[in-house]
Each structure stands twice: as structure tokens, then as C-alpha cells.
MIVEXBA-283082 format. One record per atom (N, C-alpha, C): y negated, x negated, z negated; residue number from 0; residue in three letters; atom name. Coordinates in Angstrom, 2 decimals. Atoms other than C-alpha are relative to their C-alpha. Layout:
N
    north     east       up   nr  rest  atom
        Y        X        Z  NUM   ala    CA
...
This chain:
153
    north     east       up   nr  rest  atom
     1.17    -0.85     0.00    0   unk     N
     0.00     0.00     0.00    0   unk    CA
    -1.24    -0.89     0.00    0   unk     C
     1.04     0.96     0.08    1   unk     N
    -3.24    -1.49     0.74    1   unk    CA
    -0.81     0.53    -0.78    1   unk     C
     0.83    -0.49     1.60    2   unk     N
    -5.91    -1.73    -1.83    2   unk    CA
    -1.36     0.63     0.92    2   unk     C
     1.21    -1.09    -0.80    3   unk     N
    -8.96     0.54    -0.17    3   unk    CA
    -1.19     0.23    -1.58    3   unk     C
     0.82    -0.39     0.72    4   unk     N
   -12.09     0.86    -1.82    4   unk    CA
    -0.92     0.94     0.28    4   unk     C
     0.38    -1.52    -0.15    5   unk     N
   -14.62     4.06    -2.18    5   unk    CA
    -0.71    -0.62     0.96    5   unk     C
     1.27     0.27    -0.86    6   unk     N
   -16.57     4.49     1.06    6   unk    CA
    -1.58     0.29    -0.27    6   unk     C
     1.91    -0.29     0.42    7   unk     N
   -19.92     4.95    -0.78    7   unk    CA
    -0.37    -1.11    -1.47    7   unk     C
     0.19     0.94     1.24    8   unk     N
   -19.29     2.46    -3.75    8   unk    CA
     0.75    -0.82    -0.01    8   unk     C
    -1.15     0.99     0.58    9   unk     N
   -17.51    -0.61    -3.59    9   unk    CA
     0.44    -1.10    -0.49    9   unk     C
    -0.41     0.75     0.86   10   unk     N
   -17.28    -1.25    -6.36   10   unk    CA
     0.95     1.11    -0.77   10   unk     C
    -1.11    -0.47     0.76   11   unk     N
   -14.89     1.46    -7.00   11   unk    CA
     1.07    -0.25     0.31   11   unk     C
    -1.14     0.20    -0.78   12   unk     N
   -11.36     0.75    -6.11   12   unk    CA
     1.59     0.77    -1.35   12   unk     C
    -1.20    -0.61     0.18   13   unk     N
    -7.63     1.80    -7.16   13   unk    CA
     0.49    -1.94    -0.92   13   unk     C
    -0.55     1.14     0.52   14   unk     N
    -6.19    -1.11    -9.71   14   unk    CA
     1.56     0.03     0.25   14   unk     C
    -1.22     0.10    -0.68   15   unk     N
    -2.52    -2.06    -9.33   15   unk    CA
     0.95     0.89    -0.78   15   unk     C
    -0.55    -1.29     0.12   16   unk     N
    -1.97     0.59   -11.84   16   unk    CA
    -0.29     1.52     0.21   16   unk     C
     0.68    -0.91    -0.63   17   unk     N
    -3.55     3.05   -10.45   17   unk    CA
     0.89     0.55     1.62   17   unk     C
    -0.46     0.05    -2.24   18   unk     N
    -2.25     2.14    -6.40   18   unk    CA
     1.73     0.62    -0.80   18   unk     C
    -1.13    -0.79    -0.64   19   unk     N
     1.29     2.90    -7.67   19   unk    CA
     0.58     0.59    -0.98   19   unk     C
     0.08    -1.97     0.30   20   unk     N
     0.77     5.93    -9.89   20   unk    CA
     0.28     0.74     0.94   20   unk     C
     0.06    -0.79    -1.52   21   unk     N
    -0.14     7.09    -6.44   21   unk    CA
     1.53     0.15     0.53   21   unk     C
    -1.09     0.41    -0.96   22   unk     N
     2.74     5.37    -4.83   22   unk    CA
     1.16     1.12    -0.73   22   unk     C
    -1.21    -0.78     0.48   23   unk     N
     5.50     7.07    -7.58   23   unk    CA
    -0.52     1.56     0.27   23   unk     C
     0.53    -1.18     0.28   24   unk     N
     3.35    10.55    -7.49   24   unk    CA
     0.93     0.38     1.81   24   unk     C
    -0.51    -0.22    -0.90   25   unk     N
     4.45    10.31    -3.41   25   unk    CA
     1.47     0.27    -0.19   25   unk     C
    -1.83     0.15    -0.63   26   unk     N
     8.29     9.14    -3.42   26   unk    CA
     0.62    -0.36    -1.69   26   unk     C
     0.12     0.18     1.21   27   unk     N
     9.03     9.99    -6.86   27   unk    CA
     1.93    -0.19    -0.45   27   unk     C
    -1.39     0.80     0.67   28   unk     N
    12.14     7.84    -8.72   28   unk    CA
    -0.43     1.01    -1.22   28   unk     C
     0.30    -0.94     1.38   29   unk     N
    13.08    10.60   -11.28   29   unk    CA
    -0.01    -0.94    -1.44   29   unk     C
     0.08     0.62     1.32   30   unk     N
    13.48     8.17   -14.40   30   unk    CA
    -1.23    -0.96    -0.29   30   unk     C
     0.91     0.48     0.20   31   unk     N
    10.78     5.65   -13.44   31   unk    CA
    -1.44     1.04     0.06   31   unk     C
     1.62    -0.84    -0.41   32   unk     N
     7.85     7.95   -12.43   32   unk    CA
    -0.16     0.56    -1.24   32   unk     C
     0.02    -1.26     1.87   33   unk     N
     8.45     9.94   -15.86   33   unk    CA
    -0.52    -1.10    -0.94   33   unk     C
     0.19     0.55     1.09   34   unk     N
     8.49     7.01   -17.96   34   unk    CA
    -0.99    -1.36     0.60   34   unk     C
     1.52     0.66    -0.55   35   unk     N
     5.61     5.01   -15.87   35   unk    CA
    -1.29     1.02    -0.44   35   unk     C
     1.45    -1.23     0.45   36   unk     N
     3.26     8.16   -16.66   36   unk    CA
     0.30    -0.10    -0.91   36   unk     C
    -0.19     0.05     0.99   37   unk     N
     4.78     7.96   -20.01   37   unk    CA
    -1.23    -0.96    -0.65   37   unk     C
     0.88     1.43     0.52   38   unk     N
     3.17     4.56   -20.58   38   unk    CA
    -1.73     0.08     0.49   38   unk     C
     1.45     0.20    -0.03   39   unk     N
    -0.20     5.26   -18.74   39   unk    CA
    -0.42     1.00    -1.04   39   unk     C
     0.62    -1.48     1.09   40   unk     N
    -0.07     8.91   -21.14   40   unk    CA
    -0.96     0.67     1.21   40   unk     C
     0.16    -1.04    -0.93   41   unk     N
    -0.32    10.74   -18.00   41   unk    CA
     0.73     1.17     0.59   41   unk     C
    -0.48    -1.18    -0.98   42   unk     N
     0.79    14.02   -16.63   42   unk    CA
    -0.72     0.45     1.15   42   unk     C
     0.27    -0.47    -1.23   43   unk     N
     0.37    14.54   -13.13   43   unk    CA
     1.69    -0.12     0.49   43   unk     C
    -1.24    -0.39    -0.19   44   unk     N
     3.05    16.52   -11.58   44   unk    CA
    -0.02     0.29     1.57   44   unk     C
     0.12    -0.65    -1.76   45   unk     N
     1.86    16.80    -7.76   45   unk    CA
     0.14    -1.62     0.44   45   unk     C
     0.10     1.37    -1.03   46   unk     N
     1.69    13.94    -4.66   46   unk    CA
    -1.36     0.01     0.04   46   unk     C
     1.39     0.84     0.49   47   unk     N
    -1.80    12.23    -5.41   47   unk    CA
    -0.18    -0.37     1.66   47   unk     C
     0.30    -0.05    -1.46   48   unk     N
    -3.65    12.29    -2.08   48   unk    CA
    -0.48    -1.97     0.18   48   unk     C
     0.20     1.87    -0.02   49   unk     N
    -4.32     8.21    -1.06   49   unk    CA
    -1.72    -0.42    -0.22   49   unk     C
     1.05    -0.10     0.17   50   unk     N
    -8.13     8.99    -1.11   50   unk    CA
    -0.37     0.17    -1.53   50   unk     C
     0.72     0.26     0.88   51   unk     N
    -8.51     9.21    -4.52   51   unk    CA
     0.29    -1.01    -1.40   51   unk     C
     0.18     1.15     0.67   52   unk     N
    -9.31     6.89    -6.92   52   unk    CA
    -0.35     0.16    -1.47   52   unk     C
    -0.24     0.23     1.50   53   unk     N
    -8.64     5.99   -11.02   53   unk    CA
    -0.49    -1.31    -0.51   53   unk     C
     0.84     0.88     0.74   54   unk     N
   -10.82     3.34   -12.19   54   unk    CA
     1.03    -0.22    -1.16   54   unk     C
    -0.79     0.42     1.16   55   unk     N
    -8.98     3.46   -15.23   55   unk    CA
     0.83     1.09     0.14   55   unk     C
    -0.78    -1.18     0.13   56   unk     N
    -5.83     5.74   -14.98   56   unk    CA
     0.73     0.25    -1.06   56   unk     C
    -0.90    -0.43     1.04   57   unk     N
    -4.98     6.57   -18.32   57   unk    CA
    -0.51     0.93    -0.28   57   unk     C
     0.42    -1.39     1.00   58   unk     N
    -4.87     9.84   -20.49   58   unk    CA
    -0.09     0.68     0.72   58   unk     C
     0.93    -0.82    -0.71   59   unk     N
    -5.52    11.59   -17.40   59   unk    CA
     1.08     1.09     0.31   59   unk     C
    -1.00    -1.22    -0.05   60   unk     N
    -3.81    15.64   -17.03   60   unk    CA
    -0.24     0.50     1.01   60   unk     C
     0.36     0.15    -0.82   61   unk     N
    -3.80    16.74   -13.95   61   unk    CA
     1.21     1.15     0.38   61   unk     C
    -1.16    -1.03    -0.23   62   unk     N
    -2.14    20.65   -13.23   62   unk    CA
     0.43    -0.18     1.62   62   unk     C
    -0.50     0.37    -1.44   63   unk     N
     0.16    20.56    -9.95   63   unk    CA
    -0.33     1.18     0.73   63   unk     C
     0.83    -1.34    -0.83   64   unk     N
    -1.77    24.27    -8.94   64   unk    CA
    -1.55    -0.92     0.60   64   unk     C
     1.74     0.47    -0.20   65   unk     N
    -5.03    22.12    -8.52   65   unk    CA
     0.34    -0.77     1.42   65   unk     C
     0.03     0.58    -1.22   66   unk     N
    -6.48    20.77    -5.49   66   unk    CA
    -0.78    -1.13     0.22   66   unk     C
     1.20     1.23    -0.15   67   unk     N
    -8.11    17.36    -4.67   67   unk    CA
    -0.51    -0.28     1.43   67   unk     C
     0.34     0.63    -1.47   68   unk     N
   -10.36    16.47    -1.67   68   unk    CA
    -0.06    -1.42    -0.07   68   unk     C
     0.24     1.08    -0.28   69   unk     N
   -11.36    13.54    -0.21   69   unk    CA
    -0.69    -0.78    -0.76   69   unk     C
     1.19     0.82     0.15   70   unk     N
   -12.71    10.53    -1.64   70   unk    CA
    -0.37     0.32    -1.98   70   unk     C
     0.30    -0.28     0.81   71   unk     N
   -12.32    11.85    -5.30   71   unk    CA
     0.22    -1.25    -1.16   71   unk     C
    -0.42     1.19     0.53   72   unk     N
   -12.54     9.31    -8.17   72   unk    CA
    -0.38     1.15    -1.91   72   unk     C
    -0.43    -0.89     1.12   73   unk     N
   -11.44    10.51   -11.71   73   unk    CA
     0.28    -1.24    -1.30   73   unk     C
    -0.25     0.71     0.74   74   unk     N
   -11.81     8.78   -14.99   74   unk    CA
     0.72     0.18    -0.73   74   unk     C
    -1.44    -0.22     1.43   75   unk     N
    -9.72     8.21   -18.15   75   unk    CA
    -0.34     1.02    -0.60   75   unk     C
     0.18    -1.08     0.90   76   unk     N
    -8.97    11.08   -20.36   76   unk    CA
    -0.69     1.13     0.64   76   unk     C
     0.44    -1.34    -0.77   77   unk     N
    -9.85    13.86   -17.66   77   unk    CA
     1.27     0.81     0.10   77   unk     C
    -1.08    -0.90     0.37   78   unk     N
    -8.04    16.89   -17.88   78   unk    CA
    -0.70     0.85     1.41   78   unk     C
     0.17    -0.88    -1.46   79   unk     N
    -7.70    19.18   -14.61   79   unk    CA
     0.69     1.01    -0.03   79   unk     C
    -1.25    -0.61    -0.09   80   unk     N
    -6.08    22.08   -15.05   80   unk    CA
    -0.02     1.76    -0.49   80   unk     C
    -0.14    -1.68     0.07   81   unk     N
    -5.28    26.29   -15.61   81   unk    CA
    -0.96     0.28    -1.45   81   unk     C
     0.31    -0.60     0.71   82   unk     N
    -6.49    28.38   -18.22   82   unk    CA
     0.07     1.07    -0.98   82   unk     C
    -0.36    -0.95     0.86   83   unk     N
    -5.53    30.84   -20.94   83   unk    CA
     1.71     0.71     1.44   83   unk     C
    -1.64    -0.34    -0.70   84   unk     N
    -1.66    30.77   -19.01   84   unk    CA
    -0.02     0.61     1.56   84   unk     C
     0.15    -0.45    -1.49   85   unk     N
    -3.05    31.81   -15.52   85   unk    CA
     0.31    -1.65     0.91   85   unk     C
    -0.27     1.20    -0.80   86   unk     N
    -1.63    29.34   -13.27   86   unk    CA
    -1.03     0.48     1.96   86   unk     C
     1.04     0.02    -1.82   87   unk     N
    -4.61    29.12   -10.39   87   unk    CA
    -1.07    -1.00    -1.45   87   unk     C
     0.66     1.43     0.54   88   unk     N
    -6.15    25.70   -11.23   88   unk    CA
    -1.17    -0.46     1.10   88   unk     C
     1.25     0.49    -0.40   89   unk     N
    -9.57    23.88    -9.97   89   unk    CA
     0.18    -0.52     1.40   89   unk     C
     0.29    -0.07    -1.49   90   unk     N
   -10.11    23.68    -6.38   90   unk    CA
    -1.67    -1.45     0.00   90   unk     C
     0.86     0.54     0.14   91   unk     N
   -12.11    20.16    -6.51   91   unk    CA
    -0.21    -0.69     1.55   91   unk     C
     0.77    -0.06    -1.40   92   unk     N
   -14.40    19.30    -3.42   92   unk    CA
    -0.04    -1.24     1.04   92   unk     C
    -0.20     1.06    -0.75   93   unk     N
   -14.89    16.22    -1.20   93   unk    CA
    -1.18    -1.24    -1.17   93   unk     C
     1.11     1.09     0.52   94   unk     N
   -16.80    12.95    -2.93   94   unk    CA
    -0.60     0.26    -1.21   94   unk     C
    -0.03    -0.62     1.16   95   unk     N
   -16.56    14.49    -6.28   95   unk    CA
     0.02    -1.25    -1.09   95   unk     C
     0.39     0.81     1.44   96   unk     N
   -17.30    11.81    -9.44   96   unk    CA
     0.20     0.82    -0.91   96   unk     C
     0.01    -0.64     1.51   97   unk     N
   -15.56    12.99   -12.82   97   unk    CA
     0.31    -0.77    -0.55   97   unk     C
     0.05     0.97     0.69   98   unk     N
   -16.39    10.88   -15.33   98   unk    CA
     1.05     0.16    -1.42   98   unk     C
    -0.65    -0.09     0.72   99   unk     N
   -14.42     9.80   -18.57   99   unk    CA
    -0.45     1.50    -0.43   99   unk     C
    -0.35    -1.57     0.74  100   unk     N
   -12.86    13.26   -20.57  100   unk    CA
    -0.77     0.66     0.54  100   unk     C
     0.12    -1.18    -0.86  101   unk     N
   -14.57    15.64   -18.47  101   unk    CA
     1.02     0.73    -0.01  101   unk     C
    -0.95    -1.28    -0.55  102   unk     N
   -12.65    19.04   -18.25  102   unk    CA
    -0.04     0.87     0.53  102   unk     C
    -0.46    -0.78    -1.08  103   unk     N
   -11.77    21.31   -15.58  103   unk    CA
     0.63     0.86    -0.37  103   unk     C
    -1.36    -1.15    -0.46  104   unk     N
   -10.31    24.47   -16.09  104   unk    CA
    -0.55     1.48     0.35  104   unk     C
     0.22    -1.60    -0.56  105   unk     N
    -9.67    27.80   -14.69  105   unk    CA
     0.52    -0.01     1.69  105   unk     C
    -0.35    -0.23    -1.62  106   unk     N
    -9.67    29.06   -11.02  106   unk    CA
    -1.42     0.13     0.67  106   unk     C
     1.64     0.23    -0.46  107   unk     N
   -13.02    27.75   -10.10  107   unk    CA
     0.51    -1.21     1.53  107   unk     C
    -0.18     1.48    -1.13  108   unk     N
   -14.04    25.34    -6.87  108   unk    CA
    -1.04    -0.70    -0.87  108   unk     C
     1.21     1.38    -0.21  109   unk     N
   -16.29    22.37    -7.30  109   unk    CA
    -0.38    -0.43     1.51  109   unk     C
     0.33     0.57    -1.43  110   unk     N
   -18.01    21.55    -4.38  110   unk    CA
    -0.05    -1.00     0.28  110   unk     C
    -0.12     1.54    -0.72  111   unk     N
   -18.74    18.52    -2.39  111   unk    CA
    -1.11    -0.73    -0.69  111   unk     C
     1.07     0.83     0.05  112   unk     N
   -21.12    15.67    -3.42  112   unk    CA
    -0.17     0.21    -1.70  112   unk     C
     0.25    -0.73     1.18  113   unk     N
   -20.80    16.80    -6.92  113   unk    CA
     0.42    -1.14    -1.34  113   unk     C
    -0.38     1.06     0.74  114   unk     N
   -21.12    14.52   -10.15  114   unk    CA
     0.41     0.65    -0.94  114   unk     C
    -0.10    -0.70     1.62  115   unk     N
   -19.67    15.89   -13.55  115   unk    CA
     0.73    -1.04    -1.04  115   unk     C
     0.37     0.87     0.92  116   unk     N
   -20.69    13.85   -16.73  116   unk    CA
     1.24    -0.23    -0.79  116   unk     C
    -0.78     0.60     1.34  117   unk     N
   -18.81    12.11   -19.42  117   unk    CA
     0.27     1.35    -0.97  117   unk     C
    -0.19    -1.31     1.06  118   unk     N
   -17.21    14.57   -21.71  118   unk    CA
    -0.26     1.33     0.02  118   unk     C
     0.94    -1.16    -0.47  119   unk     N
   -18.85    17.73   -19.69  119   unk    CA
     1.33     1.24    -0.44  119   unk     C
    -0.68    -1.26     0.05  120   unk     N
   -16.78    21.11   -19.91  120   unk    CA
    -0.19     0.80     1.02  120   unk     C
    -0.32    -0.89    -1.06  121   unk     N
   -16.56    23.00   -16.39  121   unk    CA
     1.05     0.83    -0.36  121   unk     C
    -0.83    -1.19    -0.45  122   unk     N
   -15.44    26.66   -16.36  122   unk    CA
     0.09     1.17     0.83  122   unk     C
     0.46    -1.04    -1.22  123   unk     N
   -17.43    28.21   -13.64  123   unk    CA
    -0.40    -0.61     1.03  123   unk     C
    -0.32     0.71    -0.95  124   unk     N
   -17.57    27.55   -10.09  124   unk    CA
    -1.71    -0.93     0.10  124   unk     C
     0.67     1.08    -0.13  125   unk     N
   -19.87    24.53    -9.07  125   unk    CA
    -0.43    -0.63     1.30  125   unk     C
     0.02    -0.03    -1.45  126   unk     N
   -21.88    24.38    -5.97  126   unk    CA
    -0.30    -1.17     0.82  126   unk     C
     0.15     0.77    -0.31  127   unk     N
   -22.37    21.94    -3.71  127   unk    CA
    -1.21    -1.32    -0.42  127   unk     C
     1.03     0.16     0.12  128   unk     N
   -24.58    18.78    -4.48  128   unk    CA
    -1.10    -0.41    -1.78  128   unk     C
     0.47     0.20     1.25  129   unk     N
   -25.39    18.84    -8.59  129   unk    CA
     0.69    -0.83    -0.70  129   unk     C
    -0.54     0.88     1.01  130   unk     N
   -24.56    17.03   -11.37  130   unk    CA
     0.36     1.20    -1.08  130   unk     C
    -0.10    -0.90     1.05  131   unk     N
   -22.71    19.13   -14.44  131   unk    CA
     0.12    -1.14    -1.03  131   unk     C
    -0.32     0.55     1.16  132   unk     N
   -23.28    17.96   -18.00  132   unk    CA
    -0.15     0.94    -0.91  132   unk     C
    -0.39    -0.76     1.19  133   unk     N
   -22.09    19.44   -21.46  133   unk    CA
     0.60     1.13     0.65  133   unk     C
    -0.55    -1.08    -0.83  134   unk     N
   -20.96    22.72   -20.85  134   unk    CA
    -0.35     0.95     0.63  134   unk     C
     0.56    -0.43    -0.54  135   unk     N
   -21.59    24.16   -17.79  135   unk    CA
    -1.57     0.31     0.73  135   unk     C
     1.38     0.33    -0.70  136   unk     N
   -25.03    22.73   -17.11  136   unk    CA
    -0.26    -0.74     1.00  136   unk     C
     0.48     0.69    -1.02  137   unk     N
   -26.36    22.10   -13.90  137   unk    CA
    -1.14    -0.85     0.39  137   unk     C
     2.09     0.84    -0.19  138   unk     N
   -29.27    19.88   -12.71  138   unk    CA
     0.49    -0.14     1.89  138   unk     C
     0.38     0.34    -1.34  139   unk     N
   -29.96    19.57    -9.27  139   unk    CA
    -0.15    -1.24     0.75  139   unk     C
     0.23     1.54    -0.28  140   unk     N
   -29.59    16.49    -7.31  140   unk    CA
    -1.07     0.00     1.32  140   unk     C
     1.19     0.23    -1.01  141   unk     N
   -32.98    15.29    -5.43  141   unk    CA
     0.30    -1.25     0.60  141   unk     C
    -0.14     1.30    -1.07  142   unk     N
   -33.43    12.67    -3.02  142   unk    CA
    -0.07    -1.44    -0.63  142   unk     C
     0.83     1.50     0.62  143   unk     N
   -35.42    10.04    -5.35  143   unk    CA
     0.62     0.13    -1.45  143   unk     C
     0.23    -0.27     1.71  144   unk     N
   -35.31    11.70    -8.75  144   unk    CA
     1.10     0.74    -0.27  144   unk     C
    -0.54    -0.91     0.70  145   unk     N
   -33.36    14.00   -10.83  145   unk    CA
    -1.05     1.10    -1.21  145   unk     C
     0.88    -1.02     0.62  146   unk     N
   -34.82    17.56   -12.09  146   unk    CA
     1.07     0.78    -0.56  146   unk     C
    -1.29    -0.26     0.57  147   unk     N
   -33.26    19.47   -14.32  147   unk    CA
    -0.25     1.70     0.38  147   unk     C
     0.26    -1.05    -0.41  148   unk     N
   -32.72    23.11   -13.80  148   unk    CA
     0.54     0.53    -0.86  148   unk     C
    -0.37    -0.98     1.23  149   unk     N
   -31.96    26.21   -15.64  149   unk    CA
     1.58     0.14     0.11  149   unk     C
    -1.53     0.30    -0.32  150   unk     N
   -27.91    26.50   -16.15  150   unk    CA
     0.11     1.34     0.73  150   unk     C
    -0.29    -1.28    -0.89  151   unk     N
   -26.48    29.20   -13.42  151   unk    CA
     0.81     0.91    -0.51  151   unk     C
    -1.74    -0.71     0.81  152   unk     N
   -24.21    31.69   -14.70  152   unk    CA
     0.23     0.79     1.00  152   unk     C
């Protein structure tokens, strides 16, 4: 597997535990893949698309209803996943940034271009373009600056 770094930052890339997370998530060896996620203290139960990227891949939960686009990069201790036992999980967008413990849940999308903060809480959908921090607050992303805006409900 070659090592590929983000096309907009690169200085993000896939480490060599990270590249074959990926690799077992594809062509999965039932005893190693279990007890390789064991050791990072990961659950992910789907095939991990090659576009996205784990800076640090530990702690990270990750439901096999959810969807990842392109180009997504996902820190430690992020959780992705259903909600009060409804299995319809987060629909996340293209060029998406979720920073450490950030959580995801429900049957929401996230759109494209979209940053969501350190420790944030997403449970409603998320439109193209903003940044979410704490829970469920949006700000608006400008060209130069950052403004903050009222949260959407």
C-alpha cells in the first residue's frame, strides 16, 4: 500500500498503523484484524475507504451503517455512530476534518468542506462549508476570517 498524503495538507498522512488498519478493514484475517483493533482500542466493523486518513488511529468507534467520503481525516477517540438503538448512522461528506473525541451520532449528513472541533457533539444535520464546536454550534467559514453565527436548529 502506498503511503498517500491529504491533497490539501501535507502534512497529514496515514502512519504505518493507520495504512494497515485500512489494509485488515479491506481483506480481513478473522483473528488478526480483531485483535489488531484490540490493541489500537478500535471498533470499526466496515472496509475503510483508502482516502481517509488517522493521524493517530486509536480509540476511534466507527458504526458499519455510517458512510465516509472522500478525503476524510478522523482523529483519536472519535466516535461515529447510531443512536438511541436506531441503526441509520452519519452520512459524513467529502474533505471533512474531525478532530480528537468529536461525536457523531444519529441519522444526520455532514456536508462537504466541513470542520468539527475537538470534543464537539453533532446530532443534527450539518451543511456544507462550517465549522461545528461544542454541541451543535455552527460558525460559518469565510474566506479570510472566521464569524461566528447563531447555532441552526
Amino acid at each position: 500500500m502506498k503511503r498517500r498524503v491529504h491533497p490539501y495538507d501535507p502534512h497529514i498522512s496515514n502512519s504505518l498503523f493507520a495504512r494497515l488498519l485500512i489494509l485488515l478493514s479491506k481483506h480481513p484475517i478473522p483473528l488478526l484484524g480483531r485483535l489488531y483493533r484490540g490493541y489500537l482500542n478500535c471498533d470499526i466493523s466496515f472496509r475503510l475507504p483508502d482516502t481517509v486518513f488517522f493521524p493517530h488511529p486509536y480509540g476511534i468507534v466507527i458504526s458499519s451503517w455510517s458512510t465516509l467520503g472522500e478525503d476524510v481525516v478522523i482523529g483519536q477517540q472519535v466516535t461515529i455512530g447510531n443512536k438511541n438503538g436506531v441503526f441509520a448512522a452519519p452520512r459524513i461528506g467529502n474533505r471533512v476534518y474531525i478532530a480528537a473525541g468529536a461525536k457523531v451520532f444519529g441519522d444526520i449528513t455532514v456536508g462537504d468542506d466541513v470542520i468539527i472541533g475537538a470534543n464537539a457533539v453533532v446530532t443534527k444535520d450539518v451543511p456544507s462549508n462550517v465549522i461545528v464546536v461544542g454541541a451543535n454550534k455552527f460558525m460559518a467559514k469565510k474566506s479570510d476570517y472566521w464569524t461566528a453565527k447563531a447555532p441552526m436548529n
